[in-house]
C-alpha positions as CSV (number, residue, x, y, z in Angstrom):
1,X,61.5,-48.0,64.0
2,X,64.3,-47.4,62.2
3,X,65.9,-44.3,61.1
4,X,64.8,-42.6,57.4
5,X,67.8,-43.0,54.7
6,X,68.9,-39.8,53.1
7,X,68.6,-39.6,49.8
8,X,72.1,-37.7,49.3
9,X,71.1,-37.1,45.6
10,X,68.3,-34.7,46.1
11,X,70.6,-32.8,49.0
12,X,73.7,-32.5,46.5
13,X,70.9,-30.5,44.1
14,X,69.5,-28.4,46.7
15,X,73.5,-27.7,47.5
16,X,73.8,-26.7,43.7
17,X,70.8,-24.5,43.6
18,X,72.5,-22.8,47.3
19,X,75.9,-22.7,46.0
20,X,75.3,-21.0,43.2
21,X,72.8,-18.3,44.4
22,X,76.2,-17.7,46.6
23,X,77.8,-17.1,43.6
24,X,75.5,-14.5,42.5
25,X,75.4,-13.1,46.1
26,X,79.1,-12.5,45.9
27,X,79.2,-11.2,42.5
28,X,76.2,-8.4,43.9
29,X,78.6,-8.2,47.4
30,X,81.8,-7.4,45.2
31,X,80.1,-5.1,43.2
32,X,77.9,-3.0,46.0
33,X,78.9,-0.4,48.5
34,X,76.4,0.6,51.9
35,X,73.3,-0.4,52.5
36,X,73.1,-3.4,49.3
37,X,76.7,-4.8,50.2
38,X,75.0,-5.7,54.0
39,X,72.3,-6.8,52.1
40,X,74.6,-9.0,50.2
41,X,76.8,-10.7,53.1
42,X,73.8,-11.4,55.0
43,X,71.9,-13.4,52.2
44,X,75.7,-14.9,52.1
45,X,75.9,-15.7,55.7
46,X,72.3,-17.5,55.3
47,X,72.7,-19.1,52.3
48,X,76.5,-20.5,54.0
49,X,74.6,-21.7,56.8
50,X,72.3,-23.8,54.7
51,X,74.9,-25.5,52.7
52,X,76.6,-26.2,56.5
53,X,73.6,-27.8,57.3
54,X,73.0,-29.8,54.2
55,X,76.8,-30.6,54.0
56,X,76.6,-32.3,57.2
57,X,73.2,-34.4,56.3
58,X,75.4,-36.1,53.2
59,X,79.0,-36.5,55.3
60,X,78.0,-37.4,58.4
61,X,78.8,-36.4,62.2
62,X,81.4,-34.0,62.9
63,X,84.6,-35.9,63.4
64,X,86.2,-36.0,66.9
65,X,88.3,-33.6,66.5
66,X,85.5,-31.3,66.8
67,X,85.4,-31.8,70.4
68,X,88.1,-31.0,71.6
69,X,89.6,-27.8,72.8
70,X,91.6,-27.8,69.7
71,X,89.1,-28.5,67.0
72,X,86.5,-25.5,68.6
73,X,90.0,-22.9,68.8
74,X,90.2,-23.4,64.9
75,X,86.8,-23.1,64.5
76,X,86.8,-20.4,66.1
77,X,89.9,-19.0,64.1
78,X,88.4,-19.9,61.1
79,X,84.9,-17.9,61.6
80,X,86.4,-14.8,63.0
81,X,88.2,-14.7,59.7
82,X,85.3,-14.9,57.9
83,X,84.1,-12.4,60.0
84,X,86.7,-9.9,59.2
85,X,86.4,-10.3,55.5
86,X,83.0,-9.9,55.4
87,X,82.8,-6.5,57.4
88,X,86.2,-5.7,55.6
């Protein structure tokens, strides 16, 4: 049996629809203080993970350097960044 195609046309709409409820997300993050601001960067964080995902259906494997020691440091530099903004 052979493996479904992806129809990359229907994913690059659902990553429209996700990117910009991210930009209303921010917009509500920017604007909010306390409890709404969490509120905010979580429904950021999910909405970030789903365009990850969907991103990776339309592009493909990682590449190789995302296997090596190097690759998962700067990942890793990359999300604590994220991280720091986002409690910041």
């Amino acid at each position: 049996m052979s493996a479904p195609t992806i129809e990359t046309g229907n994913i690059l709409k659902k990553m429209q629809d996700f990117e910009a409820q991210a930009a209303h997300w921010t917009e509500v993050r920017d604007r909010s203080t306390g409890a709404a601001r969490r509120v905010a960067v979580t429904a950021l964080t999910l909405i970030e993970r789903k365009l990850k995902w969907l991103r990776g259906r339309v592009l493909g494997p990682k590449p190789p350097s995302a296997h090596t020691h190097t690759g998962r440091k700067a990942t890793k530099a990359v999300n604590r960044q994220k991280l720091v903004q986002a409690r910041g």
